[in-house]
C-alpha positions as CSV (number, residue, x, y, z in Angstrom):
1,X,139.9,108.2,134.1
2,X,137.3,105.6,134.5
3,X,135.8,103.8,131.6
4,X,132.1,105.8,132.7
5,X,134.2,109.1,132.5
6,X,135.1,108.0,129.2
7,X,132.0,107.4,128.1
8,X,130.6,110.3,129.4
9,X,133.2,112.5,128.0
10,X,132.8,110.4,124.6
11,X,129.2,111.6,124.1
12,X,129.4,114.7,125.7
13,X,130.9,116.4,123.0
14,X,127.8,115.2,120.3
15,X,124.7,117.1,120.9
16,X,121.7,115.2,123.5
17,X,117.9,115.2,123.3
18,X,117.8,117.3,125.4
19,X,119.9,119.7,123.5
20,X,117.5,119.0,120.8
21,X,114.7,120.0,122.9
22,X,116.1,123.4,123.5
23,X,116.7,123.8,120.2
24,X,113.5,123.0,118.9
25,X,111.1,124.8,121.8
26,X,113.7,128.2,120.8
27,X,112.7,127.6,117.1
28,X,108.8,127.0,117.9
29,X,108.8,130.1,120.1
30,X,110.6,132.7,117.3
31,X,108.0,131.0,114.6
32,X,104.7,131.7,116.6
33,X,106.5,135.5,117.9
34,X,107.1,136.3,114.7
35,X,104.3,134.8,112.3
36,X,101.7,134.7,115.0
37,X,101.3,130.7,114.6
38,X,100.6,128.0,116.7
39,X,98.9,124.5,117.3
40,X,101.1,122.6,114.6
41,X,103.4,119.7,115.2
42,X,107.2,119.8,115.1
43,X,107.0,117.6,112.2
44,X,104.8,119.9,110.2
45,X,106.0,121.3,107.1
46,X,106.1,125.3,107.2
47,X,105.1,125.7,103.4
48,X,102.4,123.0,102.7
49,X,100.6,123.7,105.8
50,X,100.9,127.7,105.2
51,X,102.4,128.7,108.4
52,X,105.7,130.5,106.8
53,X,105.8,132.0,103.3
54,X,108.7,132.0,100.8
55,X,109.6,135.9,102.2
56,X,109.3,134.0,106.1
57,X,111.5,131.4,104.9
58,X,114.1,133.6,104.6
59,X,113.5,135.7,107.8
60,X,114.2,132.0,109.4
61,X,117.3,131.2,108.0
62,X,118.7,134.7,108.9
63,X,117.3,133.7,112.6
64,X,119.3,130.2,112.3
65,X,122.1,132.0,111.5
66,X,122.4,134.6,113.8
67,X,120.8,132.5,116.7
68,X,123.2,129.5,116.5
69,X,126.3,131.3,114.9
70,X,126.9,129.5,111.6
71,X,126.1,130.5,107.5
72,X,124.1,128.5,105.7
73,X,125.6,127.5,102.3
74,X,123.4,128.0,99.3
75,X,122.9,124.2,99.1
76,X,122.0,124.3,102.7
77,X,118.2,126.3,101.5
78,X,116.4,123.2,101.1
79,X,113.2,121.4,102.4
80,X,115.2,118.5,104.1
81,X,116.4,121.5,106.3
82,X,114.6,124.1,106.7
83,X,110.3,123.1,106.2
84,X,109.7,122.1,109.9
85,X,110.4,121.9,113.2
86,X,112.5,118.5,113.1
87,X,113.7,119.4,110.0
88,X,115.5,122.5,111.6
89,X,116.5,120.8,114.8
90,X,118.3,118.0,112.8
91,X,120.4,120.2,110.3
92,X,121.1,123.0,113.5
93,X,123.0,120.0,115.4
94,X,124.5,118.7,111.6
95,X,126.0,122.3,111.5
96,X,127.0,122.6,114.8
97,X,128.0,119.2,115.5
């Protein structure tokens, strides 16, 4: 194996933007579907800026879990997580590193 294959192989196990940008244009799309949403920013927070309610928060984590295959541990139902776009995207490729 060449030392390119090796790299390649290397970081093709860890997720790519690209990945990333799946992931977060599948989350945008099941937010404005389902709370009839749009024009905010990926870094927007859902709760300060009103776009998902306490009730919607948990509609979103059942989504996570079911769309990407994984539980979320109790500890796991925080802001740094779960309150935007980025957020989501960063803790989805944590959990499915």
């Amino acid at each position: 194996m060449s030392e390119n294959q090796l790299a390649v192989s290397a970081v093709s196990s860890t997720p790519t933007p690209t990945h990333h940008i799946g992931i977060a244009t599948r989350l945008r799309g099941w937010v404005e579907d389902t709370f009839f949403v749009d024009g905010f920013n990926d870094s927007d927070s859902f709760l300060k800026n009103r776009l998902i309610d306490s009730t919607g928060m948990m509609e979103l984590v059942a989504f996570v879990e079911t769309e990407y295959g994984f539980q979320a541990a109790d500890t796991d139902l925080v802001p740094d997580n779960l309150d935007s776009i980025d957020n989501l995207v960063r803790y989805i490729a944590r959990k499915k590193g």
